[in-house]
LOVO-735600 format. One line per field, with one value per residue (C-alpha): residue number from 1; x, y, z. Coordinates in steps of 0.001 Angstrom, whole numbers, padded with zeros to 6 digits. Layout:
! residues N
i c(NUM ...)
xx c(X ...)
yy c(Y ...)
zz c(Z ...)
! end
This chain:
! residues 352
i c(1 2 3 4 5 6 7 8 9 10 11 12 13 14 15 16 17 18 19 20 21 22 23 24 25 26 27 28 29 30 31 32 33 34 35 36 37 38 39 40 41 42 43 44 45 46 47 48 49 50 51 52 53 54 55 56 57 58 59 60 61 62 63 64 65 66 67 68 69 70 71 72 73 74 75 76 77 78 79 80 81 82 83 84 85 86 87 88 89 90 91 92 93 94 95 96 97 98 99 100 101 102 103 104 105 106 107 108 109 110 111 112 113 114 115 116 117 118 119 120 121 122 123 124 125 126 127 128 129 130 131 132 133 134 135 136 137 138 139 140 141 142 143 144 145 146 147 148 149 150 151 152 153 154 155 156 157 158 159 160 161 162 163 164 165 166 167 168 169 170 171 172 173 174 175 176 177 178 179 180 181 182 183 184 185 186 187 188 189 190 191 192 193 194 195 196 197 198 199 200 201 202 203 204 205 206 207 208 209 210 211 212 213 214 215 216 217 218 219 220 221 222 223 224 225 226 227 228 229 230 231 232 233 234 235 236 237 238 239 240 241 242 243 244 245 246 247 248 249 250 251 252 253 254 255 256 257 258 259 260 261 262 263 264 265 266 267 268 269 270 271 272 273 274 275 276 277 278 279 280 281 282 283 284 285 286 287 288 289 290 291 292 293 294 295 296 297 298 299 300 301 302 303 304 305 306 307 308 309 310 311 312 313 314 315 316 317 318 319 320 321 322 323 324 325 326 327 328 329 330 331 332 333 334 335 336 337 338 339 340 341 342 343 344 345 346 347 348 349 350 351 352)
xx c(000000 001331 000529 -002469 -005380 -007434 -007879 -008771 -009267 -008244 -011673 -011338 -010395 -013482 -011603 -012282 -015136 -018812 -020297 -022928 -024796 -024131 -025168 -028808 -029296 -028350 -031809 -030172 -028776 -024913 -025039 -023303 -020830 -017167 -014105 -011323 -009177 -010728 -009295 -006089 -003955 -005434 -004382 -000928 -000405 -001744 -001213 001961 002526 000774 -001481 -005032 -007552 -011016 -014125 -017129 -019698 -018243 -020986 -019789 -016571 -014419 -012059 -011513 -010728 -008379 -006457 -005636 -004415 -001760 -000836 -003392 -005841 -009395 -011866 -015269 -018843 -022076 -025199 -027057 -026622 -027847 -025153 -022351 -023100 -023153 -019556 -018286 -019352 -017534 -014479 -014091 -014278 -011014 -009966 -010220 -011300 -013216 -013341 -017151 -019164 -022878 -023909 -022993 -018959 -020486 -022142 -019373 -015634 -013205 -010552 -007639 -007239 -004034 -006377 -010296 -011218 -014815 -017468 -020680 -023815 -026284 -029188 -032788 -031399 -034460 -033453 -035857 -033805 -034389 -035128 -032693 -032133 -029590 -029793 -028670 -030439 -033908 -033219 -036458 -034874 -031619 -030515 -031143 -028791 -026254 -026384 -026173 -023099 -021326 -021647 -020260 -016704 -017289 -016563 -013710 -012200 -011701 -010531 -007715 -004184 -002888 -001519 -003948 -005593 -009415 -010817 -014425 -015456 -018805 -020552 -023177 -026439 -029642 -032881 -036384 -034515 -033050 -029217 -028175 -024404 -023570 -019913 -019158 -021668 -019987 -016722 -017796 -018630 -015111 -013561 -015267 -013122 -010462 -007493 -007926 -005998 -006653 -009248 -008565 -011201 -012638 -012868 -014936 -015551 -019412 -020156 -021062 -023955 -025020 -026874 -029754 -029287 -029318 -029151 -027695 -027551 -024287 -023587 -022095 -019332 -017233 -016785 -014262 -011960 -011989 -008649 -007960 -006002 -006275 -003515 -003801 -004378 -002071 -002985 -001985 -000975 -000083 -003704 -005131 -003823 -004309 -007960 -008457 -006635 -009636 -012272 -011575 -011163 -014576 -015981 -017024 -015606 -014435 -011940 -009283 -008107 -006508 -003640 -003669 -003420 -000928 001250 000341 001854 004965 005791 006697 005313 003269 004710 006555 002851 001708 -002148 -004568 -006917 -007899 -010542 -012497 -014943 -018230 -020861 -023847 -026336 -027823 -027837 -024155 -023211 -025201 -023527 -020717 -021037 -022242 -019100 -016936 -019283 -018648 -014617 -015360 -015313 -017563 -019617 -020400 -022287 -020545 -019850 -022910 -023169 -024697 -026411 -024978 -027465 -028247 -030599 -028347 -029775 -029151 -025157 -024624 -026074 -023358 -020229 -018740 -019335 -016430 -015384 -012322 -011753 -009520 -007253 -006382 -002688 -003649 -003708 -006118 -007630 -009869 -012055 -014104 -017056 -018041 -020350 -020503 -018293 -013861 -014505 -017088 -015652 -015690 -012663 -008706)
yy c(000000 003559 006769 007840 009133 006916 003045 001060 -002481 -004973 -007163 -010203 -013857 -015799 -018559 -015829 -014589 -015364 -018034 -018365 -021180 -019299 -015687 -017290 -018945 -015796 -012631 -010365 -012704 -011253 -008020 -006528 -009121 -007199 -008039 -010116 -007545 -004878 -006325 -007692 -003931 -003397 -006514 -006389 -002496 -002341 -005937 -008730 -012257 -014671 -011941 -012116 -010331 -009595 -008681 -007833 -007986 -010524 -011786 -013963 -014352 -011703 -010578 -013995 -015112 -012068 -012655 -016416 -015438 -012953 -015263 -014018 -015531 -014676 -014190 -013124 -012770 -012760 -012592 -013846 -017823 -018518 -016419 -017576 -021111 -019713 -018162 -021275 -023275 -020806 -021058 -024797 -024842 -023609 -025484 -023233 -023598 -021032 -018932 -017615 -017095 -016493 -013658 -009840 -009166 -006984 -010362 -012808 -013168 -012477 -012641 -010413 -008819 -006963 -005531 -004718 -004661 -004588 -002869 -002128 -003130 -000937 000994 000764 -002396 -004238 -007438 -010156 -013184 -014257 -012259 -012473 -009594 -007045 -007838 -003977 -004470 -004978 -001571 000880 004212 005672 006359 002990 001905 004040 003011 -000614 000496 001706 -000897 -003358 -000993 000130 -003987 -004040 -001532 -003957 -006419 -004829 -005022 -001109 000082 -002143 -000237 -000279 000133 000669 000478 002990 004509 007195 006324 007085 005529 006724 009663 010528 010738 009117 010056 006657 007362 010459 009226 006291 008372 010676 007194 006168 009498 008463 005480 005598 007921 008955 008574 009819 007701 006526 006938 003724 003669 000935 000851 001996 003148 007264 008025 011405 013510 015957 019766 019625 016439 015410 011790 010245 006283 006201 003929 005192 004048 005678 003444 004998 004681 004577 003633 002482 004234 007203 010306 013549 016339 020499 019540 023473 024611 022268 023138 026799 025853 023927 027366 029266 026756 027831 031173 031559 029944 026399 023484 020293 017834 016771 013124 010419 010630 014817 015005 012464 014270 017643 016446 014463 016783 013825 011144 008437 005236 006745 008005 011517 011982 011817 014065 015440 013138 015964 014969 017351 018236 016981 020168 020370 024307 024541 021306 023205 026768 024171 023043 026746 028173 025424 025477 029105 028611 026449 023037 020238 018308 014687 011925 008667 010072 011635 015660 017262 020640 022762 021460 017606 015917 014870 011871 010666 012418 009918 006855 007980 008250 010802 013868 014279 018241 018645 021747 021711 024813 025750 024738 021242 021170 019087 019749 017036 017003 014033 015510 013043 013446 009906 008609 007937 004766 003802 006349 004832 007248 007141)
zz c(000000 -001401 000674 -002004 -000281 -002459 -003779 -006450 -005024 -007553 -008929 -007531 -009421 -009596 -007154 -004139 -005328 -003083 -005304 -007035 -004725 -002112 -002467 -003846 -000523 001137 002600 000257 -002287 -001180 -002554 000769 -000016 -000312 -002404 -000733 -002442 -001008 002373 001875 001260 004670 006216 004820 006093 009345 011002 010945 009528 012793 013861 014418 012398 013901 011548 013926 010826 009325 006927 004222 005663 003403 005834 007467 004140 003270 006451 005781 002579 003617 006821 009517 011543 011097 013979 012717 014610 012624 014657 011400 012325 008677 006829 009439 008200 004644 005760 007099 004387 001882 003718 004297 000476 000615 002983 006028 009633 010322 013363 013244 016736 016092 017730 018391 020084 022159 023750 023519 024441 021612 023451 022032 018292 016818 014047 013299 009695 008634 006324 008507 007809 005822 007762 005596 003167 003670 005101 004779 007214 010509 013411 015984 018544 017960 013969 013004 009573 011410 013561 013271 013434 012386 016066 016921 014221 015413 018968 017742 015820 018779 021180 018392 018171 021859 022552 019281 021669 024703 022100 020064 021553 022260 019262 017521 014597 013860 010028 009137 005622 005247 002735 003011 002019 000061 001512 -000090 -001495 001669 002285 005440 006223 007646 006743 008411 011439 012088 011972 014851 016859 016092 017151 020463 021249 019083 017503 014448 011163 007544 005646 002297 -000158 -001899 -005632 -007500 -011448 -012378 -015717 -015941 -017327 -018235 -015923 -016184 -015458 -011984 -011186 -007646 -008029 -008554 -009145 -005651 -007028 -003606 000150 002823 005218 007890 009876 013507 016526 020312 021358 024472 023117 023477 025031 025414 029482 029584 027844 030227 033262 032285 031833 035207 036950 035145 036077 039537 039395 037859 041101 039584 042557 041381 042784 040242 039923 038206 035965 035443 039025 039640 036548 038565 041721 040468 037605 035257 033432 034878 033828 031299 029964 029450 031176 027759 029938 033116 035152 037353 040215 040152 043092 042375 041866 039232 038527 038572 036267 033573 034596 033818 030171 029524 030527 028690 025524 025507 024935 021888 023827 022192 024846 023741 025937 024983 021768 020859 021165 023548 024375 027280 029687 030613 033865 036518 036068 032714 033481 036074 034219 031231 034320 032639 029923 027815 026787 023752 023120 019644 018749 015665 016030 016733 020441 022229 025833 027301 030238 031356 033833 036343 038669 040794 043660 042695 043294 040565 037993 034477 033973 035436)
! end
């Protein structure tokens, strides 16, 4: 893999292609099947000879495949039990053991992972298989989707070794007309639990056609992999610490702990590690955690509740159900300041 920001996945041979049999015994006769090429640049870049390859949406097998041809082992969860049989059998007819658990990560044990690779499922497809709870494809609203989405990577990120990377194929969407921008949605989930990297854009052959004056439709013959890490995060310790000094000064009380205070006291890394934010320990009224997230969304910090954003005021209640609200405020040199909120005893902190 070059450093172009964008790819043209090689077709692939008809040996490693989904057959025939197969995809017409499938709900949706394969047509959210990927390319094994698609996957192996990926699996060759971003992960070693012996290491182990996870695909959370694994489908028809793809990835798994992918990774046993460039040396890897494949670990793959479908919650579909139907197309994880149709997976296995596609596999074992190259004579490949398998590694499919029916049913959602977020569910199971996976054990450990030195790299996620996946394309995620598809909100409004109209799937016609089984039922089975937690099926994303049966999800009633967009939001629902979403949340389903996240507690699939939020589990990826207990799996993946540090330094592990994480690499969602997406594509945004038209349903009934209306665009859906899975891509850049399922980014800003990412950016939630991950570090992010550039994407590379997708490029597959589709045949232009022209296109009436003002015409918006395109033949949507692109996807974006979206790149990240589990690694810490760095942060502005200065900017933050500056920020903390003004927190107090403008009267709000909080008691700060974790590894910013630690850092504070000692001067020096902890465990040879930098803090990746500052953990800070909130009275519980009500009045003044809003006066809070006023005052910080007024110095350009974004507010985001497990990821999702937030206005400037949330119930106590629903704050200490989430542990923790999460403030980045992003300058324009590339600094980073983080604050997690909590509002809940030390001791049960999801934070540290």
């Amino acid at each position: 893999m070059n450093n172009a920001s964008w790819l043209i996945p090689d077709a692939d041979p008809p040996e490693w292609s989904l057959p025939a049999d197969i995809r017409a015994r499938d709900a949706l006769g394969g047509r959210d099947c990927g390319w094994v090429n698609q996957m192996r640049p990926f699996i060759r870049h971003f992960s070693s000879p012996g290491h182990r390859v996870l695909d959370p949406f694994c489908g028809f097998g793809t990835t798994l495949l992918g990774a046993h041809l460039e040396g890897r082992h494949g670990l793959g969860f479908e919650i579909d039990p139907d197309r994880a049989a149709l997976a296995r059998e596609r596999l074992q007819r190259h004579g490949l053991h398998a590694d499919i658990r029916v049913g959602s990560i977020n569910g199971l044990d996976a054990g450990r992972a030195n790299l996620c690779l996946t394309n995620v499922p598809y909100f409004g497809c109209g799937w016609t298989g089984a039922t089975v709870d937690g099926q994303l494809y049966l999800q009633p609203t967009y939001a629902d989707f979403l949340s389903g989405i996240r507690g699939v990577f939020h589990a990826v990120r207990q799996t993946l070794e540090d330094g592990g990377f994480c690499i969602a194929m997406a594509q945004n969407l038209v349903v009934a007309g209306r665009r859906f921008p899975l891509a850049w949605d399922v980014a800003r989930i990412l950016d939630s639990l991950f570090v992010a990297h550039e994407e590379r854009v997708l490029c597959y052959p589709a045949a232009a056609l022209p296109a009436n004056p003002g015409s918006t439709k395109t033949n949507r013959s692109h996807e974006y992999a979206l790149v990240y890490q589990k690694r810490r995060e760095t942060v502005d310790l200065k900017g933050t610490a500056e920020v903390l000094e003004a927190l107090r000064l403008s009267g709000f009380s909080y008691e700060l702990f974790g590894s910013f205070q630690q850092w504070q006291e000692q001067g020096q890394p902890i465990a040879a590690r930098l803090p990746a934010d500052a953990d800070l320990l909130l009275p519980l009224e009500q009045d003044q955690l809003n006066a809070l997230l006023r005052w910080l969304s007024a110095r350009g910090f974004q507010l985001t509740l497990w990821g999702e954003p937030i206005a400037p005021s949330l119930p106590l209640e629903t704050w200490q159900s989430h542990h923790y609200v999460r403030a980045d405020c992003r300058g324009r040199d590339g600094s980073l300041i983080r604050l997690d909120l909590c509002c809940e005893p030390k001791s049960t902190s999801a934070r540290g």
